[in-house]
C-alpha positions as CSV (number, residue, x, y, z in Angstrom):
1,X,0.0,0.0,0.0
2,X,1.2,3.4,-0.7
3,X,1.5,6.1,2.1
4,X,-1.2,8.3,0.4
5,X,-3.6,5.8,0.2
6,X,-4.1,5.3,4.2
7,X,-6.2,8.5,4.1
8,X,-9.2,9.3,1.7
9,X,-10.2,13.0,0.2
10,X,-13.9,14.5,1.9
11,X,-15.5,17.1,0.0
12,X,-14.4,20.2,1.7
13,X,-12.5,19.1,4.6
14,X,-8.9,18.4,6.1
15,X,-8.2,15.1,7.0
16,X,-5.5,13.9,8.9
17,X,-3.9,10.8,10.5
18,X,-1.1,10.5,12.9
19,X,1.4,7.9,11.9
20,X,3.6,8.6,15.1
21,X,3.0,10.9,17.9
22,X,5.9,11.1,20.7
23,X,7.6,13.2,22.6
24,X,10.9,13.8,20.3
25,X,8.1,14.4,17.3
26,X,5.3,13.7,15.5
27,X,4.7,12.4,11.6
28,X,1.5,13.2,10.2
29,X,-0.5,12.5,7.0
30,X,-2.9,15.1,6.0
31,X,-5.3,15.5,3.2
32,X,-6.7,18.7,1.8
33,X,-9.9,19.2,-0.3
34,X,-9.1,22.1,-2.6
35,X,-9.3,25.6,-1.4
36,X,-8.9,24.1,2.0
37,X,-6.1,25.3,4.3
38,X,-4.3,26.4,7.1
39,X,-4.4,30.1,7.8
40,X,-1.4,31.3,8.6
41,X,0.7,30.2,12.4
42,X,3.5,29.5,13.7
43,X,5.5,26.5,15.1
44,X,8.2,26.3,17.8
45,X,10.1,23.5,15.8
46,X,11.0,23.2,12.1
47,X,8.4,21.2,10.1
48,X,9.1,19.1,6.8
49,X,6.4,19.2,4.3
50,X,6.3,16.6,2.0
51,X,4.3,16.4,-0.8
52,X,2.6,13.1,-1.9
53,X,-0.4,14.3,-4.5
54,X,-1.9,17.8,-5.7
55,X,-0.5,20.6,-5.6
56,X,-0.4,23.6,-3.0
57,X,0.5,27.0,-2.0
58,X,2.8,27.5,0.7
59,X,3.5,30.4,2.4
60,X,6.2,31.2,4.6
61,X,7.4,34.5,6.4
62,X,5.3,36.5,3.7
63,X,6.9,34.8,0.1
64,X,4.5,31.9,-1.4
65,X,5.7,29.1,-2.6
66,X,4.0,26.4,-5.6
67,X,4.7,23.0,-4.2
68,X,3.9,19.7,-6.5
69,X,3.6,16.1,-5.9
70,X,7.1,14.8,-4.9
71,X,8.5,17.9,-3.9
72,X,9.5,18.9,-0.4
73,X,9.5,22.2,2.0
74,X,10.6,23.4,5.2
75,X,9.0,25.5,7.5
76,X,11.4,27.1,9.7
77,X,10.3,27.3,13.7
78,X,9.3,30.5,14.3
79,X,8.3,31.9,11.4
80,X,4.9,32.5,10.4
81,X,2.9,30.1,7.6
82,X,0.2,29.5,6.0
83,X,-1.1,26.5,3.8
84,X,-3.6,26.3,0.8
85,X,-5.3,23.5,-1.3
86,X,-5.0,24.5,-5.1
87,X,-5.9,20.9,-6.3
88,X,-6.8,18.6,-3.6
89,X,-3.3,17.3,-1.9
90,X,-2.0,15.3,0.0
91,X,1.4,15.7,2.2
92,X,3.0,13.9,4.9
93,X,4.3,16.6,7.9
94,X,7.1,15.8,10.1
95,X,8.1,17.6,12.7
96,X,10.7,16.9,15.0
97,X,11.0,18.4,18.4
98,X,14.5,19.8,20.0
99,X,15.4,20.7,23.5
């Protein structure tokens, strides 16, 4: 089975799944109807966004970024941003916590 098929699209919505939720960090699988998204926040650790179908706009600190299927970001800790569905997408966030 691949990774992006252990969560399912609704009409909409963000869906998301946990794969691993611990102390040193968490990896979770998210899945965005389009024009969904996450307005813009911030983090206290750096966050990987990886990209497993669709496409998106990421925004980080202000400068927005067109992210595809395959491709990868990171979101600094700290800095303020913001996520948006232009086809529906689905990505695979990692963040890992430090002392």
């Amino acid at each position: 089975m691949l990774l992006r098929d252990l969560l399912k699209y609704q009409e909409g919505s963000i869906v998301s799944r946990a794969l691993i939720d611990k102390q040193a960090g968490t990896v979770t699988l998210f899945a965005f109807d389009a024009r969904q998204g996450l307005s813009e926040h911030t983090a206290p650790y750096d966050a990987l966004v990886h990209l497993l179908e669709g496409e998106a706009d990421i925004t980080i600190a202000g400068e927005t970024l067109r992210v595809r299927e395959g491709e990868m970001v990171i979101m600094p800790a700290s800095k303020s941003h913001a996520l948006k569905a232009i086809t529906p997408f689905k990505m695979l966030l990692t963040m890992i916590r430090s002392a």
